[in-house]
C-alpha positions, 0 to 999 in steps of 0.5 A: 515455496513462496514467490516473494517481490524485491522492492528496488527503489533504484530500478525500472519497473516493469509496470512502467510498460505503457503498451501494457499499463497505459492508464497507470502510466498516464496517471504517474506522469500526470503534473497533477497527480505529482503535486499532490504525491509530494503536498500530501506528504509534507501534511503528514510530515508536519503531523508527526506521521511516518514517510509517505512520499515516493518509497512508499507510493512506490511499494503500494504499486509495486506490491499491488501488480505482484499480488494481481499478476501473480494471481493471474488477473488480466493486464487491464485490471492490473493497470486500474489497480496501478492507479488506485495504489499510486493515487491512495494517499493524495487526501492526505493533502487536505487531512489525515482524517478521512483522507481515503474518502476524500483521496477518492474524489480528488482521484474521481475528478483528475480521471474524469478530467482526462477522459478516462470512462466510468467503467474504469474510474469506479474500480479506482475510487472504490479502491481508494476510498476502502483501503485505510483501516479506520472504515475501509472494508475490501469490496473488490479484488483491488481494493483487496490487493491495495490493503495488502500492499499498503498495510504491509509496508512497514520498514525503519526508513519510514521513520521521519524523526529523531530517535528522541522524539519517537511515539509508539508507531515510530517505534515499530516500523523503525525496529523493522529491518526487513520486509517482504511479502509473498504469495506461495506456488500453489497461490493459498497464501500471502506471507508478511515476514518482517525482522524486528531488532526487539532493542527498540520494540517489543514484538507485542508492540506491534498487535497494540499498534497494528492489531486493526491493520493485520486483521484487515489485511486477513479480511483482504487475503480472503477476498483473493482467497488467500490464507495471511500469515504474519511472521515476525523473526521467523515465528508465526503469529498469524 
């Protein structure tokens, strides 16, 4: 049986426990922070990219805690993990290229700047800068669990254009009409299973556009040791 996470937008948290998770709370309350959430995502937005404002940040977060609380790692390593998920993407406000890397300075410089300790910055930056799929590599239990999160987030409201305008990847994530993912009781394995409506792209669509995502999210798994599976319309693929 799998245990599986329902992402409501519209609800609490339970990751904003401050006596639990302090930093994470520090760090989305942070003015800083916010700016760059919402900036980073009107960039994108003005490339022609997928929606990566609050829904999405919100997912990233949600789906790290799950994986590392259903894992059993310990409250402060969760909270460092908070931070790396509700952070990754603020370097997109200077470019998509690169943006891992340079989300992971911004990061360093907004810890630094609020006291935090290295001991607990360097998780943090570490996750960031590995999570994206052109050259990030899981280097650590969160980074892992970020990759996992961000790179299963794939669903039809990310999609920003009008249907005449879309490219491939509008295509894919708009043809998702549902998404979970789950890690089973005995903890071997993560799940990604989507609904795809094949009327708007074919499930070989998805391998030419994600094939680097999915095998990156594989590579995470295993550092968690974790199995990743990928089901699409209830037949497994990976």
């Amino acid at each position: 049986m799998l245990e599986s996470l329902n992402v409501n937008e519209n609800t609490i948290s339970i990751y904003d426990d401050i006596e639990r998770f302090p930093l994470f709370n520090k760090v989305k309350a942070n003015h800083d922070v916010s700016v760059y959430i919402n900036e980073q995502d009107k960039t994108l937005s003005a490339m022609g990219f997928t929606e990566h404002n609050y829904a999405h940040v919100e997912i990233v977060k949600d789906r790290t805690g799950y994986i590392l609380e259903t894992l059993g790692y310990d409250d402060h390593t969760i909270d460092l993990a908070l931070c790396a998920a509700w952070m990754h993407d603020i370097g997109n406000v200077v470019n998509r290229v690169n943006h891992s890397q340079t989300g992971a300075i911004m990061a360093f410089n907004i810890l630094s700047s609020i006291g935090v300790p290295s001991d607990d910055i360097a998780p943090i930056i570490r996750a960031i800068g590995n999570h994206d799929e052109g050259d990030g590599i899981p280097v650590s239990l969160i980074s892992a669990a970020l990759i996992l999160s961000d790179k299963s987030d794939v669903r039809r409201s990310r999609v920003l254009k009008e249907m005449s305008d879309f490219d491939k990847h509008d295509k894919v994530n708009y043809s998702v009409t549902s998404s979970s993912l789950k890690i089973n009781e005995q903890h071997t394995l993560v799940e990604l299973n989507l609904e795809v409506d094949t009327e708007y792209s074919e499930i070989g669509e998805f391998f030419e556009i994600f094939m680097e995502r999915f095998l990156l999210c594989h590579r995470a798994a295993k550092v968690l040791n974790l199995d990743f599976n990928l089901i699409i319309n209830n037949q497994k693929l990976m």
